[in-house]
N, C-alpha and C positions, 0 to 999 in steps of 0.2 A: 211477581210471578215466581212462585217455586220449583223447585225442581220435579215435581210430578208435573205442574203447567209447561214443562219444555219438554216432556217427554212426551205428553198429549200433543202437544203444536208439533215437534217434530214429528212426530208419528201419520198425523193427518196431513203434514205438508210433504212429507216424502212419499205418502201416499199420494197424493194429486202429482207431485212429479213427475212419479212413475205411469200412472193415469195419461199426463200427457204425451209423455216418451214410452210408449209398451214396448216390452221385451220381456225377453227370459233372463234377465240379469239374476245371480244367485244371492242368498242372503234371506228371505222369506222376510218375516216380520220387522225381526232383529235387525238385519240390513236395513231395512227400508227404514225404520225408526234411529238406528245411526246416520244414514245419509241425509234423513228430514233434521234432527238435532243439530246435528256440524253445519248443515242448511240453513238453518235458524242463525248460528253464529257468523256464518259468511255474509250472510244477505245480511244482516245488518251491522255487520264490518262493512260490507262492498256501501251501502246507503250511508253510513255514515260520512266515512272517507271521501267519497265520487260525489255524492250527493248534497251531501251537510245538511242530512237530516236527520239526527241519531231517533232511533225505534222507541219507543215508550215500553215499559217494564209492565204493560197490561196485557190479559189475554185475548180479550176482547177488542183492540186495536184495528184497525185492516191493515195498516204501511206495518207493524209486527208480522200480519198473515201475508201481505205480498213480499217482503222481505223474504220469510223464512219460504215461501214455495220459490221463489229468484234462485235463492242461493241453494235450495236442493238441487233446481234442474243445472245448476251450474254444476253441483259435485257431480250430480250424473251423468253429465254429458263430460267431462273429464274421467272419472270412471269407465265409462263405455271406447273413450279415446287408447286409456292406459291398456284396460284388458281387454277390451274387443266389446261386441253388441249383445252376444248369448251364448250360454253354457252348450258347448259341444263335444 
């Protein structure tokens, strides 16, 4: 998977994050598509590690697609911990 495939998966995985956890968090697209990328890379850091089960290099995968939405809502719920829930 190349780097426009991790920019798609994080894009659509930080997007269901935020789906799950709504708020007014700032950052618009560009956020959201950082938090789903680093997402990508946590969750299957965290899978690998915890798990032992290292992610396959496809995009089409699911344990890829549940990893990377995992480890978004993880940046964003540490995120929402650091700076608060919404822009006020």
């Amino acid at each position: 998977m190349g780097i426009i495939g991790w920019v798609v998966l994080g894009l659509i995985a930080g997007a269901i994050a935020k789906a799950v956890l709504p708020g007014r968090d700032p950052g618009g697209l560009i956020g959201t598509t950082v938090i789903g990328v680093a997402g990508a890379f946590v969750g299957g850091w965290l899978s690998a590690t915890f798990l032992h089960r290292s992610v396959a290099r496809q995009f089409f995968d699911g344990a890829t697609w549940v990893s990377a939405v995992a480890g978004s809502l993880v940046l964003l719920i540490a995120y929402r911990l650091v700076f608060g829930n919404s822009r006020d």
